[in-house]
C-alpha positions as semicolon CSV with decimal commas, in nm:
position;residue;x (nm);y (nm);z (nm)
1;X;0,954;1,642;-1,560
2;X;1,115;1,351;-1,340
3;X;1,236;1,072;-1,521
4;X;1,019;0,755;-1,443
5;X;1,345;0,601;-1,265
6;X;1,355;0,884;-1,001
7;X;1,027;0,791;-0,926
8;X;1,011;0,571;-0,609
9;X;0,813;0,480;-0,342
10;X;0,913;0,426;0,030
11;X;0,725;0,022;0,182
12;X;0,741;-0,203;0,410
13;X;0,920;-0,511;0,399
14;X;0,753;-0,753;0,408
15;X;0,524;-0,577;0,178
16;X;0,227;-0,440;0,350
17;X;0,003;-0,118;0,340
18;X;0,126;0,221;0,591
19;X;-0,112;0,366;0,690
20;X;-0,092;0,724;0,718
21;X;0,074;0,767;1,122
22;X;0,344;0,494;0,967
23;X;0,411;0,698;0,625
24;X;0,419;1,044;0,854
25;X;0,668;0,884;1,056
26;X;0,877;0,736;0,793
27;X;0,901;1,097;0,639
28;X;0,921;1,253;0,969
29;X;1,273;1,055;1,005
30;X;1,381;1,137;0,628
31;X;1,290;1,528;0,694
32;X;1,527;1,467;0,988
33;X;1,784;1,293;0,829
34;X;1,835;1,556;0,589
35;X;1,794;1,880;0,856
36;X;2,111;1,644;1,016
37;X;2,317;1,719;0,718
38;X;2,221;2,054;0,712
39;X;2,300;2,124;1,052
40;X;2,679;1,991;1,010
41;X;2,984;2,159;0,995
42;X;3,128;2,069;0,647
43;X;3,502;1,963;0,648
44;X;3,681;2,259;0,514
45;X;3,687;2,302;0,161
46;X;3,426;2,065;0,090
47;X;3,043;2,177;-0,008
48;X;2,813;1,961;0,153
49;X;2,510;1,801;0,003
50;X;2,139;1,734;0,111
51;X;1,882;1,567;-0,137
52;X;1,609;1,774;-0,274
53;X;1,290;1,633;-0,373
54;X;1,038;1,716;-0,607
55;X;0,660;1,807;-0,518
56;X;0,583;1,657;-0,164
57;X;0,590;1,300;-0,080
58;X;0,221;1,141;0,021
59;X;0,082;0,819;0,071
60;X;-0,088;0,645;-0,180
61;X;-0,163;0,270;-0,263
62;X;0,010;0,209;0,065
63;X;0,359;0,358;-0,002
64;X;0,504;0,675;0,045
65;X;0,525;0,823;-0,287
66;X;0,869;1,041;-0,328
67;X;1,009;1,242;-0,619
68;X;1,394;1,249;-0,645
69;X;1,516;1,541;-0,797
70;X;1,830;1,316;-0,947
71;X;2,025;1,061;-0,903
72;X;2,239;1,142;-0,637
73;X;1,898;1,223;-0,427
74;X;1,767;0,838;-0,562
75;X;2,118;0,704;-0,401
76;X;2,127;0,934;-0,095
77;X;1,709;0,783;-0,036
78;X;1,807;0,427;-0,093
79;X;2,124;0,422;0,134
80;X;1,953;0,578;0,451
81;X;1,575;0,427;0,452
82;X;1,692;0,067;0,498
83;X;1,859;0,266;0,816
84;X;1,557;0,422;0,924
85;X;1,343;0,264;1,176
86;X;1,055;0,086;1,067
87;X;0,715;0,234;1,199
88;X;0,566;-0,144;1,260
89;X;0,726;-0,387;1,451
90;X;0,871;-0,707;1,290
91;X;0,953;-0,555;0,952
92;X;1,231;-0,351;0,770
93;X;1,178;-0,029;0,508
94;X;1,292;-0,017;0,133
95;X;1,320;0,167;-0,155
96;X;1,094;0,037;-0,479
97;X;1,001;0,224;-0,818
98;X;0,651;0,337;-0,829
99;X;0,631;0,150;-1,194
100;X;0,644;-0,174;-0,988
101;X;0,345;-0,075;-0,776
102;X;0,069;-0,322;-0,846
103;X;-0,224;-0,180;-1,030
104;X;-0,489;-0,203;-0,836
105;X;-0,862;-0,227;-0,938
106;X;-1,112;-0,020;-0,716
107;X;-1,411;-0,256;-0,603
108;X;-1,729;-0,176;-0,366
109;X;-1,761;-0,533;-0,177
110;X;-2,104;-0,505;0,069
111;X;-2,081;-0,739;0,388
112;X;-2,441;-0,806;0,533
113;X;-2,529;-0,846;0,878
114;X;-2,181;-0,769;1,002
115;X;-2,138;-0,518;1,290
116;X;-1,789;-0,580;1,402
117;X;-1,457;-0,337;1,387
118;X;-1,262;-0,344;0,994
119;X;-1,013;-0,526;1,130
120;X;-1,204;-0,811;1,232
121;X;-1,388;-0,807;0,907
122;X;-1,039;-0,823;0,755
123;X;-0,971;-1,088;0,931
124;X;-1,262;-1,267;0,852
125;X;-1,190;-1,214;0,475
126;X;-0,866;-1,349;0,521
127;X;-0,967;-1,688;0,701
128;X;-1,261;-1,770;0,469
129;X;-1,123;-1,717;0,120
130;X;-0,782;-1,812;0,167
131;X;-0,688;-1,814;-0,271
132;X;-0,703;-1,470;-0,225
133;X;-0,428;-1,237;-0,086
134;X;-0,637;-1,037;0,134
135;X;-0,350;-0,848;0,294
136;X;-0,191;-0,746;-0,039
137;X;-0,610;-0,526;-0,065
138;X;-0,611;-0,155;0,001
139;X;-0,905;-0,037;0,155
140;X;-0,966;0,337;-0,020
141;X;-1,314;0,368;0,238
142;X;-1,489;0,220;0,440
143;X;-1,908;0,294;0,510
144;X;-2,116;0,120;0,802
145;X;-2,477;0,104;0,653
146;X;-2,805;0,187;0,882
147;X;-2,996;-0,044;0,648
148;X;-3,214;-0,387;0,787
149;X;-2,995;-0,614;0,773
150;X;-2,705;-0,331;0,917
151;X;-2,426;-0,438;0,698
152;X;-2,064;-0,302;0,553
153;X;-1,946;-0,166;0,240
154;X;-1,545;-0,070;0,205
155;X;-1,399;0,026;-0,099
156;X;-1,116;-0,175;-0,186
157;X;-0,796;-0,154;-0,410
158;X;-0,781;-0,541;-0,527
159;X;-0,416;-0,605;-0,758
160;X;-0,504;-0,747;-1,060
161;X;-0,251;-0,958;-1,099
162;X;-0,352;-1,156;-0,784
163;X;-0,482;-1,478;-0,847
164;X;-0,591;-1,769;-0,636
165;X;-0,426;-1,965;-0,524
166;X;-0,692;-2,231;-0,536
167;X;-1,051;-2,316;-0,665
168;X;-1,267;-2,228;-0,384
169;X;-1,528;-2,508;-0,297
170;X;-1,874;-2,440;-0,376
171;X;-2,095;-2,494;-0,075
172;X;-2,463;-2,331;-0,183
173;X;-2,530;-2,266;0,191
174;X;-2,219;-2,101;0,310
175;X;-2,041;-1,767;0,237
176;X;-2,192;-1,480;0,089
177;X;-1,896;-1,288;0,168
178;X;-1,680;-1,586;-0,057
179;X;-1,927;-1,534;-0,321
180;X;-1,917;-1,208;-0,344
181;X;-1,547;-1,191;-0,333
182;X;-1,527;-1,470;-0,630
183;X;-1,765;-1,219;-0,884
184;X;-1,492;-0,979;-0,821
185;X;-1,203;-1,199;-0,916
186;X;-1,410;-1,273;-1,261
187;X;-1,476;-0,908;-1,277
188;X;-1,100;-0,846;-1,256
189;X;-1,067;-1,104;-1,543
190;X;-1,308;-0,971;-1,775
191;X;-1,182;-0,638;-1,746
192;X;-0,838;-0,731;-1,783
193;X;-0,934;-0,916;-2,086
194;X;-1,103;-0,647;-2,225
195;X;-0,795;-0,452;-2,256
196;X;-0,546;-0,685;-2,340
């Protein structure tokens, strides 16, 4: 069994979910990084070394999820991702244990009358309830319904420790989005209470 400290996790930085083309090419340049090795001619009398891994890396909670097989693998990793080329423009790659991975609880949020692309919608989450971290929010699915009122309903990963960063104002006639969003921050709460 891997020891929890060879467990690690391959994100952006500044943090922010891959998505899977981004994690396939982050592990697309690790799979080359180590056939490089492979392929050299070792200086005589030395034996060279490649990492191994254990099980196969995936994405999950928006990091490539890796396996080091030991310690030397764990250095090798961290040395050469920071090298790597980042898959999104303006930001860097590092190495982080999966234990510091945010838990994350799973939430249904429905969005009525709303017809637009996910990323506008995230957008839109993002401008009108600005205590929350929207961007930090892994979305796990994402449904368009056929109902009357048409509407959306993504599955989201929400961090429980994410809190806001201030009281939204009640307005009765705005924001059924803002309310919705606030019974889930309670929700979180509760639960989190619960098993404390």
């Amino acid at each position: 069994m891997t020891q929890p400290h060879l467990s690690v996790a391959v994100t952006l930085v500044p943090r922010s979910h891959m998505t899977q083309p981004e994690a396939n090419s982050v592990q697309g340049q690790i799979q080359k990084a180590i056939l490089a090795i492979c392929l050299r001619k070792p200086a005589q009398g030395t034996t060279p070394y490649a990492p191994s891994f254990v099980g196969q890396a995936f994405l999950n909670e928006g990091v490539l999820k890796l396996w080091c097989y030991d310690d030397k693998a764990l250095s090798w990793l961290q040395e050469i991702i920071p090298r790597l080329k980042s898959p999104r423009k303006g930001t860097g790659l590092t190495v982080i244990r999966q234990a510091d991975i945010p838990v994350r609880i799973r939430s249904a949020l429905y969005v009525p009358d709303f017809t637009e692309e996910i990323a506008i919608l995230q957008q839109k989450r993002s401008i009108q309830n600005p205590w929350y971290k929207v961007s930090s929010w892994t979305l796990y699915t994402f449904k368009r319904t056929n109902s009357n009122p048409p509407g959306d309903f993504p599955v989201l990963g929400i961090p429980t420790e994410k809190k806001r960063t201030k009281e939204p104002q009640r307005n009765p006639g705005k924001g059924k989005e803002s309310l919705i969003l606030h019974r889930i921050h309670l929700y979180s709460v509760l639960r989190r209470r619960r098993t404390q």
